[in-house]
Structure formats: C-alpha cells, structure tokens
SELUMLO-892462 format. One record per atom (N, C-alpha, C, O): residue in three letters; x, y, z. Coordinates in steps of 0.02 Angstrom, whole numbers. Example, Ala and Ser with C-alpha at 12.3 -4.5 7.8 and 13.67 -1.06 7.14 Angstrom:
BEGIN
type/xx/yy/zz
Ala/660/-284/390
Ala/615/-225/390
Ala/660/-165/390
Ala/712/-166/423
Ser/642/-112/354
Ser/684/-53/357
Ser/645/2/394
Ser/670/57/402
This chain:
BEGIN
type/xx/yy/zz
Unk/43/-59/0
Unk/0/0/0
Unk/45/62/0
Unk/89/65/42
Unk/38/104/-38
Unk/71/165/-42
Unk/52/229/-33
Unk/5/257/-60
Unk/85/247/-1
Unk/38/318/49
Unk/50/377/-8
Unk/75/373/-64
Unk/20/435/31
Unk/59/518/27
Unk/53/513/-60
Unk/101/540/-87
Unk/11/488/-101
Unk/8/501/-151
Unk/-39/559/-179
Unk/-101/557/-174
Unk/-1/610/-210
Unk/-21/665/-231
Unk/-41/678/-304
Unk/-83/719/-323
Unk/-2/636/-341
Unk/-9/666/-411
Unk/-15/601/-462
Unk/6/545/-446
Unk/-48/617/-529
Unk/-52/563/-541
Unk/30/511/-584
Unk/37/451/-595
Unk/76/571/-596
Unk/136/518/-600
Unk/167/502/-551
Unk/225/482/-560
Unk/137/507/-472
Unk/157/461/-433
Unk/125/430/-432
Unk/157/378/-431
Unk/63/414/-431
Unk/15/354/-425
Unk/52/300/-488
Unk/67/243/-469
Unk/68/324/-574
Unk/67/300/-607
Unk/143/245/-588
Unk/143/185/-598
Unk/209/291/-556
Unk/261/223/-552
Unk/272/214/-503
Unk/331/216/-485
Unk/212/198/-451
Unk/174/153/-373
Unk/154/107/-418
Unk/191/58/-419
Unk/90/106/-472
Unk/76/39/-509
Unk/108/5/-552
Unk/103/-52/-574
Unk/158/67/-564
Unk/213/-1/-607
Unk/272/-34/-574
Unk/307/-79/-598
Unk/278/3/-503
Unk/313/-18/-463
Unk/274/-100/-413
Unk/308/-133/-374
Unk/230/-109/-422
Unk/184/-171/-407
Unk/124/-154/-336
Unk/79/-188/-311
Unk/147/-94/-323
Unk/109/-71/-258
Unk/30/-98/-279
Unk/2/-83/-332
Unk/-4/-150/-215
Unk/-76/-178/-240
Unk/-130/-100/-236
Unk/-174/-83/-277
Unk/-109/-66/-175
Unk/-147/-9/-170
Unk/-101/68/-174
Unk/-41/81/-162
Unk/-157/110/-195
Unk/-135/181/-208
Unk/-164/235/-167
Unk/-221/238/-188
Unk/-158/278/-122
Unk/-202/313/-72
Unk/-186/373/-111
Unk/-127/388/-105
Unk/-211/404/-141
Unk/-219/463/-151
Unk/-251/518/-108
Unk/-312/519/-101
Unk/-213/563/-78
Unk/-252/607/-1
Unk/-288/661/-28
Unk/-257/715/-28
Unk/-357/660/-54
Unk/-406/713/-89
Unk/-379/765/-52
Unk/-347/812/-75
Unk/-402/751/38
Unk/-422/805/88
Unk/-350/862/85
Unk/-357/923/94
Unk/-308/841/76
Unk/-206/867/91
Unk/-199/901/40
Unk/-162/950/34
Unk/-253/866/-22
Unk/-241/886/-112
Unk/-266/967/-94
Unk/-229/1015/-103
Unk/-323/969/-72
Unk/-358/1019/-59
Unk/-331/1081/-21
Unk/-332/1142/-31
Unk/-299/1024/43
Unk/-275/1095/82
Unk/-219/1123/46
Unk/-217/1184/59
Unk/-162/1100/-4
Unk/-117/1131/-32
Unk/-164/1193/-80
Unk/-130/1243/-94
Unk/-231/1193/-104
Unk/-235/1235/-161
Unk/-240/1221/-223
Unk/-234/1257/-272
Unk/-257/1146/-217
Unk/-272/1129/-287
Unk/-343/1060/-272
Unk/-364/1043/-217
Unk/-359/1040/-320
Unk/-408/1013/-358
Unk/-413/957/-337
Unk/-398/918/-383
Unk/-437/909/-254
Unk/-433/856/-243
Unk/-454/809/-302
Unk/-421/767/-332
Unk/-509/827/-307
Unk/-557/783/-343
Unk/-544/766/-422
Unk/-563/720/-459
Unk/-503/825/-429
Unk/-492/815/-504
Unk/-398/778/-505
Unk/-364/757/-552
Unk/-385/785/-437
Unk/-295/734/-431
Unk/-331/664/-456
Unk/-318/636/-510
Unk/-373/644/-415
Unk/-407/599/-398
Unk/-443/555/-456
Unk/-442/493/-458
Unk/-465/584/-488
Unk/-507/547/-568
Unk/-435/557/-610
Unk/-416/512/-647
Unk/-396/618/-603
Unk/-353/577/-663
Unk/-293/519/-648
Unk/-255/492/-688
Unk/-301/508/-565
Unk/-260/447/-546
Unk/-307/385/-582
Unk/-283/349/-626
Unk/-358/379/-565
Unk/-415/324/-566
Unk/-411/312/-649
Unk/-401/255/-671
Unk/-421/373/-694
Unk/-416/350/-753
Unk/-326/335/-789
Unk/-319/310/-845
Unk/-284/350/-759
Unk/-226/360/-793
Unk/-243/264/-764
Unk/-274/239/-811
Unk/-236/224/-721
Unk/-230/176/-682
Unk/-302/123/-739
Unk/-284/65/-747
Unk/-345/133/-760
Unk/-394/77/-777
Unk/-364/73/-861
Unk/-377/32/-905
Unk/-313/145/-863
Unk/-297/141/-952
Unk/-231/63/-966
Unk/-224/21/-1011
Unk/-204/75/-917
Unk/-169/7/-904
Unk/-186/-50/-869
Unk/-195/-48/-808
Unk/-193/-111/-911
Unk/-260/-192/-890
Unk/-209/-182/-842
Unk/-223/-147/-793
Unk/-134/-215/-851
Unk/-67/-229/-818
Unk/-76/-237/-757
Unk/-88/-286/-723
Unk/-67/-163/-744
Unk/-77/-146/-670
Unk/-139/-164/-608
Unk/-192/-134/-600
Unk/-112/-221/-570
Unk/-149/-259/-537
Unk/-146/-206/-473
Unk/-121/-216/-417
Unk/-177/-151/-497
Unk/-165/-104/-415
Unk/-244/-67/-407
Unk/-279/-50/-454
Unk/-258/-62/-343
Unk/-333/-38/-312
Unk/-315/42/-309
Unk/-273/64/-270
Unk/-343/72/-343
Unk/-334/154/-301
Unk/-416/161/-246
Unk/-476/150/-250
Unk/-358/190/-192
Unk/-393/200/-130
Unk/-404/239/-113
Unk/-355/246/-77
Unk/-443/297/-103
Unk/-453/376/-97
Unk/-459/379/-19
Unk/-501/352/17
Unk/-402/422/2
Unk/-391/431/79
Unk/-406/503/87
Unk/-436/540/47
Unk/-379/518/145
Unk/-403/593/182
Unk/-484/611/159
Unk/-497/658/122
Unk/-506/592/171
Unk/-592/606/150
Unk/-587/651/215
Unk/-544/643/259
Unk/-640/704/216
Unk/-655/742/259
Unk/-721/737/255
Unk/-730/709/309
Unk/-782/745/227
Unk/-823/745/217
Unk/-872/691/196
Unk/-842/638/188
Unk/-934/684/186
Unk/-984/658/148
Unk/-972/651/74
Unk/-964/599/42
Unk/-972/726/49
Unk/-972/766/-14
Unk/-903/713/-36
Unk/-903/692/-94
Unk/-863/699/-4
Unk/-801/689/-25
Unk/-824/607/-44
Unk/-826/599/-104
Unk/-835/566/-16
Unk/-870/520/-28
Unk/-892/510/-54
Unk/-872/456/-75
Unk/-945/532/-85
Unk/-1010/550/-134
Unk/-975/552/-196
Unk/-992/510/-238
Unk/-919/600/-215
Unk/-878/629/-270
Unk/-844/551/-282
Unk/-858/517/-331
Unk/-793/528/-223
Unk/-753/481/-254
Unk/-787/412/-297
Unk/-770/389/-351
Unk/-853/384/-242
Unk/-889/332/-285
Unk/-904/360/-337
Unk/-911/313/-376
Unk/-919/426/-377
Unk/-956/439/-443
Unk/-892/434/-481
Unk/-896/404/-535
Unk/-818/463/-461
Unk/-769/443/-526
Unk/-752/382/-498
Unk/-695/381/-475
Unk/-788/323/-491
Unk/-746/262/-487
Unk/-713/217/-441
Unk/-694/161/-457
Unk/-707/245/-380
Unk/-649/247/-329
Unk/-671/175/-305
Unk/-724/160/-276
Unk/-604/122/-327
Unk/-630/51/-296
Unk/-632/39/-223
Unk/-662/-7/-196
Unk/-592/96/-189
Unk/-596/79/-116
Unk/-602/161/-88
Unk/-599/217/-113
Unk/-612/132/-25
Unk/-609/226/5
Unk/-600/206/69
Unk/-638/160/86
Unk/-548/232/125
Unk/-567/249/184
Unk/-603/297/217
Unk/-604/342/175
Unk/-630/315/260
Unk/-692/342/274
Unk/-688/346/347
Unk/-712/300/380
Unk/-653/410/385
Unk/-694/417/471
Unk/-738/386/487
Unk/-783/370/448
Unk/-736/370/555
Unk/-796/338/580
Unk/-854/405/590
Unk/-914/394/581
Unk/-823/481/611
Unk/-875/530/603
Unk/-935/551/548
Unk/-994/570/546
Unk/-857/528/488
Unk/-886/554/415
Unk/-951/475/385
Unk/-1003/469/354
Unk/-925/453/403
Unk/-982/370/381
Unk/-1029/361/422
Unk/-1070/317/410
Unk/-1034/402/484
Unk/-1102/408/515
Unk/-1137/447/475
Unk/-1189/419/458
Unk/-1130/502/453
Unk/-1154/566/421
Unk/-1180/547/335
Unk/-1202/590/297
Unk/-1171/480/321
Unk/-1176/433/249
Unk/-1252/426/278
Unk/-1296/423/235
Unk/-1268/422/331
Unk/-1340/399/338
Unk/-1392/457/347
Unk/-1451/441/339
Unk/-1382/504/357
Unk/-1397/594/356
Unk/-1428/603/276
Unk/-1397/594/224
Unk/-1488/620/283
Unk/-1531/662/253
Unk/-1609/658/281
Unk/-1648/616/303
Unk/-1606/759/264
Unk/-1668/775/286
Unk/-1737/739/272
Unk/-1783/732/313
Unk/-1736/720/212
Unk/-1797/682/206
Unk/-1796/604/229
Unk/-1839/570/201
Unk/-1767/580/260
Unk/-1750/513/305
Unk/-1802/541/368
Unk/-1858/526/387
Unk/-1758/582/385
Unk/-1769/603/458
Unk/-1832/632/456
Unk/-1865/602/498
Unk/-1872/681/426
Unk/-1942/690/417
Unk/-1984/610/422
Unk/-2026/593/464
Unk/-1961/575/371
Unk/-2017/523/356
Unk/-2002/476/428
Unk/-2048/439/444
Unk/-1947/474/468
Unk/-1942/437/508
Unk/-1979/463/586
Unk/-1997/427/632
Unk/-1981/514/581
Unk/-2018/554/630
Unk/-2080/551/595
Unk/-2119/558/643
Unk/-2123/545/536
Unk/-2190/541/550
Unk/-2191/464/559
Unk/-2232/446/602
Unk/-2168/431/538
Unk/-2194/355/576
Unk/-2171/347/629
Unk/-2184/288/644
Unk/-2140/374/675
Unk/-2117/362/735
Unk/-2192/398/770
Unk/-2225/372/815
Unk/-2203/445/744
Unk/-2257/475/786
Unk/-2320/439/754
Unk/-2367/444/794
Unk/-2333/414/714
Unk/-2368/362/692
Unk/-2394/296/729
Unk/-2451/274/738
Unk/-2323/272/748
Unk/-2337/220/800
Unk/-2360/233/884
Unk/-2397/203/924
Unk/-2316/296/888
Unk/-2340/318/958
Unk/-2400/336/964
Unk/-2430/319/1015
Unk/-2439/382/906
Unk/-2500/372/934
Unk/-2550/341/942
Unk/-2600/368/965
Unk/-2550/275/926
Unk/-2560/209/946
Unk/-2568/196/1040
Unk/-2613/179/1079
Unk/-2493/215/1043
Unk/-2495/193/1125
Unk/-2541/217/1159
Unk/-2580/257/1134
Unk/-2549/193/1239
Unk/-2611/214/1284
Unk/-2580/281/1307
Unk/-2519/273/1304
Unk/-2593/336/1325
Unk/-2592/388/1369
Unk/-2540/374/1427
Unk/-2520/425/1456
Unk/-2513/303/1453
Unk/-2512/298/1514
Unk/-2441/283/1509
Unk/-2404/282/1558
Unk/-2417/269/1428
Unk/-2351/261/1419
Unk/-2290/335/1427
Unk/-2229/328/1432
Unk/-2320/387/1425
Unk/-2297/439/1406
Unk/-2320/483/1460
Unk/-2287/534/1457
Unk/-2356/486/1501
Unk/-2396/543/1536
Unk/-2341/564/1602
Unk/-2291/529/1610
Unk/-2351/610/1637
Unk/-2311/621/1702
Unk/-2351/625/1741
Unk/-2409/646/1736
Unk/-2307/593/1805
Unk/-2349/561/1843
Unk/-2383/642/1912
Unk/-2366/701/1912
Unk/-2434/604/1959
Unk/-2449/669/1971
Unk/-2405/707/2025
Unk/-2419/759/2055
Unk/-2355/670/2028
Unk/-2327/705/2084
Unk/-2276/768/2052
Unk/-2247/809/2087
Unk/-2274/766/1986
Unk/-2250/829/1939
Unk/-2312/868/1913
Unk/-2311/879/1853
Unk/-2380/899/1957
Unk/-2419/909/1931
Unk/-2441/933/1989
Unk/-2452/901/2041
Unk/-2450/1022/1976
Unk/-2462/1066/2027
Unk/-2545/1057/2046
Unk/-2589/1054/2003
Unk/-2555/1054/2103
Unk/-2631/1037/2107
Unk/-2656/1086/2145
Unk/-2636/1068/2201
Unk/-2693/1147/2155
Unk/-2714/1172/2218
Unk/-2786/1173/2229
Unk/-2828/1134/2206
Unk/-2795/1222/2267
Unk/-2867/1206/2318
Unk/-2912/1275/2260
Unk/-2882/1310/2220
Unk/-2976/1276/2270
Unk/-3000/1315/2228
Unk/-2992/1406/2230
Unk/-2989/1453/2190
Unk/-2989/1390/2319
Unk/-2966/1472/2368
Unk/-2895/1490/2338
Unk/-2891/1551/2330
Unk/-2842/1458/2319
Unk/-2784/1475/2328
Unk/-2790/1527/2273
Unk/-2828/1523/2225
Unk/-2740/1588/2290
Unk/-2751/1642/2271
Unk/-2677/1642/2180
Unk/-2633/1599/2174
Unk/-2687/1696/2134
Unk/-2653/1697/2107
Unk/-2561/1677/2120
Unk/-2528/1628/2104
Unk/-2552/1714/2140
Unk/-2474/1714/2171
Unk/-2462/1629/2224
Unk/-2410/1617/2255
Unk/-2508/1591/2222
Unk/-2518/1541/2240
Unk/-2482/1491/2166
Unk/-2435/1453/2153
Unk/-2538/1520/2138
Unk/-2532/1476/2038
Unk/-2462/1484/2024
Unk/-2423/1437/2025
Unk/-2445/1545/2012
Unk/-2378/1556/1981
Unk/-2331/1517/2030
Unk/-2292/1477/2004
Unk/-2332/1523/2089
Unk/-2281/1490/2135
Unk/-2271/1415/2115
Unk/-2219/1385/2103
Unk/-2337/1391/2117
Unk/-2335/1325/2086
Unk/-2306/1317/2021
Unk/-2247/1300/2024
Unk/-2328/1323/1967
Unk/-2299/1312/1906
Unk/-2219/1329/1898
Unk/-2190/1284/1868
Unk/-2170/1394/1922
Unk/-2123/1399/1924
Unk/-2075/1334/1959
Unk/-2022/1309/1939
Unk/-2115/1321/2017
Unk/-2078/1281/2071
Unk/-2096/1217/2027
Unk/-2045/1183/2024
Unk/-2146/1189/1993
Unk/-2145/1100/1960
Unk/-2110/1129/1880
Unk/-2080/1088/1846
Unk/-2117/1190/1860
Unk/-2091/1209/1805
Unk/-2118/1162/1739
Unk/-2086/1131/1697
Unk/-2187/1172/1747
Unk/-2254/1177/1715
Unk/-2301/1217/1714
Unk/-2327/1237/1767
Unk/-2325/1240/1645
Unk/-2385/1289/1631
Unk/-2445/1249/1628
Unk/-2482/1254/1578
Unk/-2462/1206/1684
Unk/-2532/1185/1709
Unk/-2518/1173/1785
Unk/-2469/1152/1815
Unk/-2589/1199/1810
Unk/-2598/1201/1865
Unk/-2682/1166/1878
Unk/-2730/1188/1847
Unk/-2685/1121/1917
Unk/-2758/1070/1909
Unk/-2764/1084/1993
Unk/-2730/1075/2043
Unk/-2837/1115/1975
Unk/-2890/1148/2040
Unk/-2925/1072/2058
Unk/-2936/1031/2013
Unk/-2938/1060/2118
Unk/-2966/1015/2147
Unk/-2983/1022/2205
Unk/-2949/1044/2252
Unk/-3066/992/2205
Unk/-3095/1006/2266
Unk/-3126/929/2262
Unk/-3145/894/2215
Unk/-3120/916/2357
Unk/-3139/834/2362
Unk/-3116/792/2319
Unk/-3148/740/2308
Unk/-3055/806/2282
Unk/-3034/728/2256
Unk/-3046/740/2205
Unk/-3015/701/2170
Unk/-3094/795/2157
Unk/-3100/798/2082
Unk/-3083/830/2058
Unk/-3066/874/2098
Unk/-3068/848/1998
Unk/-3040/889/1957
Unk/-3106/939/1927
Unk/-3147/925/1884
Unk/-3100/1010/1973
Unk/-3149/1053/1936
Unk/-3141/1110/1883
Unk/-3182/1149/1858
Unk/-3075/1100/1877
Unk/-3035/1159/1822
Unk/-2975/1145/1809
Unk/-2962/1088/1828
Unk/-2916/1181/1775
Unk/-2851/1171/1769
Unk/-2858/1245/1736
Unk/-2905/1270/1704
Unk/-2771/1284/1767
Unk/-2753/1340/1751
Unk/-2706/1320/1703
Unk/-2673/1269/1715
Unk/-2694/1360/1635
Unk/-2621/1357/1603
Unk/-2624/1416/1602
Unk/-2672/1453/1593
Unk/-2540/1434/1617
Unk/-2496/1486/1609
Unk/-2550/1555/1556
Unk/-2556/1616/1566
Unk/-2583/1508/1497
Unk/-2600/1575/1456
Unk/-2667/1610/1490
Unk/-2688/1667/1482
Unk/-2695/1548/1536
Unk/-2753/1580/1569
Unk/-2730/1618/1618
Unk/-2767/1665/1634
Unk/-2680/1611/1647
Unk/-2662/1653/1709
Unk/-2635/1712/1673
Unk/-2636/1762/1709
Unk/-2615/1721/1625
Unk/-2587/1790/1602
Unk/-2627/1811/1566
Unk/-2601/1862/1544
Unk/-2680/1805/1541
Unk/-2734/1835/1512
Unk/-2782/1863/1562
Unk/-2812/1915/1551
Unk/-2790/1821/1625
Unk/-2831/1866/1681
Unk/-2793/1897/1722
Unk/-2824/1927/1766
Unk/-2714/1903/1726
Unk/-2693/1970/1769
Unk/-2716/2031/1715
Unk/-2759/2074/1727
Unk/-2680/2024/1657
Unk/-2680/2079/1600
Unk/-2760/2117/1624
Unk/-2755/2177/1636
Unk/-2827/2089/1630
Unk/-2889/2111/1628
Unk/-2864/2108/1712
Unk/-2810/2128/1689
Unk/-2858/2105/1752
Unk/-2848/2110/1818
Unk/-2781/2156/1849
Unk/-2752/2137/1900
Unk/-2767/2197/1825
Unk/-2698/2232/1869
Unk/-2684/2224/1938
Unk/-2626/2217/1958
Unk/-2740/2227/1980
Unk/-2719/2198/2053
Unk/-2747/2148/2047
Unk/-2807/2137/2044
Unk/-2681/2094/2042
Unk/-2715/2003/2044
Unk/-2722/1988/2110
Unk/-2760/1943/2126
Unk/-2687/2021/2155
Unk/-2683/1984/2227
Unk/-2743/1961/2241
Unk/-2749/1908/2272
Unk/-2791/1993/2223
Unk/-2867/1950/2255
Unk/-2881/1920/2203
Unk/-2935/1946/2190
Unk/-2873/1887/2167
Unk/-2900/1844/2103
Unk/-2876/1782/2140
Unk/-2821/1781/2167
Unk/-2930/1714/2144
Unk/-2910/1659/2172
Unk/-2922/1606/2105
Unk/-2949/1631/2055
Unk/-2905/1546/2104
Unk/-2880/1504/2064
Unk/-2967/1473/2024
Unk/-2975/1452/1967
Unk/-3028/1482/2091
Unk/-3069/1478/2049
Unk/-3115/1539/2006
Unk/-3176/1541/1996
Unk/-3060/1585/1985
Unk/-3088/1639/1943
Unk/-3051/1631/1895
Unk/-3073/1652/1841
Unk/-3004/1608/1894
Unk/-2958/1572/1832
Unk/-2954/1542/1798
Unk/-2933/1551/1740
Unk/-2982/1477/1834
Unk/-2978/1410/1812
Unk/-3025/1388/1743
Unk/-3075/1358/1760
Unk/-3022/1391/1708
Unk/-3054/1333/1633
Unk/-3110/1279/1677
Unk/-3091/1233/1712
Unk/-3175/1296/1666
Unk/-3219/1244/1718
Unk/-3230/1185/1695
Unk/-3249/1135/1726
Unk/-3210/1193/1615
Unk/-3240/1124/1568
Unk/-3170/1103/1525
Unk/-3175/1109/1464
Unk/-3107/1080/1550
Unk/-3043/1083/1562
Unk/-3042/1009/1478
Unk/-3087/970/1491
Unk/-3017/994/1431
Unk/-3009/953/1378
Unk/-2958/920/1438
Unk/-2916/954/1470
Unk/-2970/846/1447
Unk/-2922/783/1466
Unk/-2949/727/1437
Unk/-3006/718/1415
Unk/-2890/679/1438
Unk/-2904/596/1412
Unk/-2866/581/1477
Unk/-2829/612/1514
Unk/-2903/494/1472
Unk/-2899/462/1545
Unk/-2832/407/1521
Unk/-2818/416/1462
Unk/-2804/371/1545
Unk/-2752/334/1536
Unk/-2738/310/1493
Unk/-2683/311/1466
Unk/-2804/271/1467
Unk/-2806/191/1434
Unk/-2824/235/1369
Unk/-2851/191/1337
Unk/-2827/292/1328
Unk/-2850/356/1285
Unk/-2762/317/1239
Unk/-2711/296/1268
Unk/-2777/320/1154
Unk/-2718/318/1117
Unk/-2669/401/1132
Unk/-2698/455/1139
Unk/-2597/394/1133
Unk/-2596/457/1120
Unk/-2620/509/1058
Unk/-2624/569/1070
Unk/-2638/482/983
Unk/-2666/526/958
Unk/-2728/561/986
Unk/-2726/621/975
Unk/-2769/545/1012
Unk/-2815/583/1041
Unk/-2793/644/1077
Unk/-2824/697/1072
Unk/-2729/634/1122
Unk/-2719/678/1152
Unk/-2670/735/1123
Unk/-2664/794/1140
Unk/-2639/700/1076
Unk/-2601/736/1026
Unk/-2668/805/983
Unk/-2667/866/981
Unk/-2724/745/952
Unk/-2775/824/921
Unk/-2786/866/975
Unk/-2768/925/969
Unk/-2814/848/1029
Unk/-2836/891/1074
Unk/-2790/949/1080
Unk/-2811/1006/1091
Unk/-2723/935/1072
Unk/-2666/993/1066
Unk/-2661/1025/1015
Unk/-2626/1076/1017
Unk/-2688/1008/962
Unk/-2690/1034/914
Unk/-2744/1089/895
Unk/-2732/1148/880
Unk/-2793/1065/899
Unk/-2856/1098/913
Unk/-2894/1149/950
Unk/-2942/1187/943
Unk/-2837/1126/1006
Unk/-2841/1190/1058
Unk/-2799/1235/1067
Unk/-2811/1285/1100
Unk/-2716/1216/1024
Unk/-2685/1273/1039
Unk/-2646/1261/1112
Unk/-2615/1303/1145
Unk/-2654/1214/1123
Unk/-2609/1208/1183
Unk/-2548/1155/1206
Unk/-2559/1096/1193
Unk/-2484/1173/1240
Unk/-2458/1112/1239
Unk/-2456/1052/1282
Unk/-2418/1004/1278
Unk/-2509/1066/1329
Unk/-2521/1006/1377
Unk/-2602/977/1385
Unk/-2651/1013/1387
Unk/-2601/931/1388
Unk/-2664/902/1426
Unk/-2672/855/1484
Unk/-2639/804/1495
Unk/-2708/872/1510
Unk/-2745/835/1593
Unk/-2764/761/1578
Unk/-2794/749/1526
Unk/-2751/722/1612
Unk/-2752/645/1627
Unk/-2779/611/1690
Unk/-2744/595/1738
Unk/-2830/604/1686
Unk/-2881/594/1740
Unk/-2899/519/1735
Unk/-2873/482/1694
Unk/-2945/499/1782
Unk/-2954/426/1804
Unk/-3038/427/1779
Unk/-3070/470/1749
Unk/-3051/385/1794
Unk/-3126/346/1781
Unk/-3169/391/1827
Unk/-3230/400/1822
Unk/-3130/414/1867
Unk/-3194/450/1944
Unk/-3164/532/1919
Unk/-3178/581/1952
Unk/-3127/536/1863
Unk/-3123/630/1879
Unk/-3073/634/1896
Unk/-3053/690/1877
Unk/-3018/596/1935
Unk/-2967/612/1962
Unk/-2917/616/1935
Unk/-2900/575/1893
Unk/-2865/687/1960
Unk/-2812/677/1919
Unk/-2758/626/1921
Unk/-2760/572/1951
Unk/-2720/644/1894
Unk/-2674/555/1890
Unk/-2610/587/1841
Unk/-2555/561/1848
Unk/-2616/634/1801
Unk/-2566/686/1797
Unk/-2553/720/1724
Unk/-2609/731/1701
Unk/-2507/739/1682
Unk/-2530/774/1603
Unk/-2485/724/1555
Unk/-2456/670/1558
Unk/-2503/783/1501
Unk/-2444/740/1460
Unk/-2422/819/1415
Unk/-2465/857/1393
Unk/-2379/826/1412
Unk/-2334/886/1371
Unk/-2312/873/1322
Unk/-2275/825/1312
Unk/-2337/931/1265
Unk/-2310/909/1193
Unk/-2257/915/1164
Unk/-2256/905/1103
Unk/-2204/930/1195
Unk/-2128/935/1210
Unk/-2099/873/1217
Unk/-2044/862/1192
Unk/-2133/824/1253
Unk/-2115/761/1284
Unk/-2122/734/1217
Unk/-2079/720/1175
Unk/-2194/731/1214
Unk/-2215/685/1121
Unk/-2163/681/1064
Unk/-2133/633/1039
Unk/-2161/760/1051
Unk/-2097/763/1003
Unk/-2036/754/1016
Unk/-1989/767/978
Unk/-2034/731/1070
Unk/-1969/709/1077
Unk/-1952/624/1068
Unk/-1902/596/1048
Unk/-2016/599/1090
Unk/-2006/541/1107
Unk/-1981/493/1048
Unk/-1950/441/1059
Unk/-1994/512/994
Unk/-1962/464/928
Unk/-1894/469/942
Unk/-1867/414/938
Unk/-1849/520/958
Unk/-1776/536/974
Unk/-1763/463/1023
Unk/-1720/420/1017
Unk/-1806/468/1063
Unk/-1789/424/1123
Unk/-1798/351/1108
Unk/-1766/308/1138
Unk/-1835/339/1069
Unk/-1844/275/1027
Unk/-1794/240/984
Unk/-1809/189/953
C-alpha cells in the first residue's frame, strides 16, 4: 500500500512499481490549493488505461460526505472513510422527516399511560388559593398547568395562558383566586386514551399540555407536547 500520493505520475510508477494499493489524499490535495477531486479521477483514469496494473486506487483523507459521494461517482474502488464522516452517509433531511412521521405514527397508537407524568410533577391546588399561589406553583414544578381540585376531583385546570390573560384584565391580581381562573370544562383523556387523541386535542386547542384523569375525575397527571416530540428521538 502506498501512501502520501499526490499526483497522478506518482500514483502511475506506485503501479508499475507493483504497489496492490494507491491512497491518493483528496483532503491534503485540497489543503495545498489545488483540485482534490480532479488529482483523484485523473489517478483512477490514468490507472484503468493500463489492464497490467494489478493495483486498487484508494481515496484517503476524506473529510467529508461530499467527499465520498464525489469519489464513488469517478470510480474509486476503495475509500477509507472516518468513523464521524460514515455516520453522516446515513444523514438526510428527508429520512429524518419520514422517520419522525412514523415514529409519531406508531406512538399514537400507544395508551396515554405510556408517556404521561406522573402526578406528583403536577401542581394541584385548592379552589381558594389565590393567584401568586398559581404562579408559585408552576415555576416551582416548572409547568404551565396548574389542576384545581376540590374533594378529590378535578374542577378546572389553570395554564400559564389563562393566568396571564386574567392578570392583564386584572392589574391587582392579589385578590383573584384560582377559581376565577380556572377553565371549568378543562379538555383531558384518561389513561387507557391512544396518544393521538391527546395529541389532536393539542392541536385543536392550541395548547401544549393536557390533563389525565381517572374513571372518577381524578387527576393522575398530564402529558406535554414537548415530551411527544421528543419521544421518537428516544426510541
């Protein structure tokens, strides 16, 4: 194998010298200021014009994809290839689109119960608790839902846009309590719900979370559409 080959009359008496392989360094070709790609095809063709020569040209220093891409189109019987740069052989945008809609395809299939958070990440207060109550909550679980409950049920849920839409009409919020806030007829799916369902409901409403309740009303905790789109990553 014969390294550091630059030009094509070195490549040419490497193959008449019996060398089986020829590395021609595109990437080195390049950094000097000249024409990797074109060192490179006239090694490959000066080399197939002679049967004789029982020698492989091997296209080294690849830096790139592009570089890759170029050498298989003039020919190149072999190539070494980074392990960085031959990950990046599997890279394109339209892969990754179509693989994210069937990933989210299959997920929304699943039950609600695969994906949801549980309620102990899920600010819950009393119906009295006052504004500066809400915000405290949501900052501190660092979620824009807040689920009102009285006796065990779920009679509303605050998000972040409801709480900032009634200070704005409210300048002194201090007396505004959580059930002047609260959404009374709140969109949730219960566990055993596909996530597409809960996916339209986000859609439809414009919002990025929904409430996850039990058979009796109860909460049991959300699901965030942040999480969703992520989850094909995690797959």
């Amino acid at each position: 194998n014969l390294h550091l080959v630059f030009s094509v009359n070195q490549a040419i008496l490497a193959a008449r010298a019996g060398a089986s392989y020829i590395c021609p360094l595109m990437g080195r070709i390049n950094d000097a200021g000249l024409n990797g790609a074109e060192v490179v095809l006239g090694i490959i063709e000066a080399v197939k014009l002679y049967p004789e020569f029982d020698t492989t040209v091997m296209v080294s220093s690849i830096r790139n994809a592009e570089d890759v891409r170029r050498s298989f189109l003039m020919g190149a019987q072999a190539i070494t290839i980074p392990g960085k740069v031959f990950r990046r052989l599997f890279d394109s945008p339209l892969t990754d689109k179509a693989h994210t809609i069937l990933a989210m395809d299959t997920l929304r299939a699943e039950p609600v119960s695969t994906r949801m958070k549980g309620l102990e990440q899920l600010p819950v207060l009393d119906p009295s608790a006052d504004a500066h109550a809400v915000m405290v909550e949501m900052t501190l679980k660092k979620v824009g839902i807040v689920v009102v409950v009285e006796q065990g049920k779920t009679v509303g849920v605050i998000t972040d846009g409801d709480l900032r839409r009634k200070i704005k009409d409210h300048p002194d919020s201090r007396g505004l309590r959580a059930e002047e806030i609260m959404n009374r007829e709140p969109m949730s799916v219960v566990q055993d719900d596909p996530l597409g369902k809960a996916v339209e409901i986000m859609r439809t409403r414009r919002t990025n979370q929904v409430l996850v309740v039990g058979g009796a009303g109860e909460p049991l905790g959300f699901l965030n559409l942040h999480d969703l789109m992520n989850a094909p990553e995690e797959r």
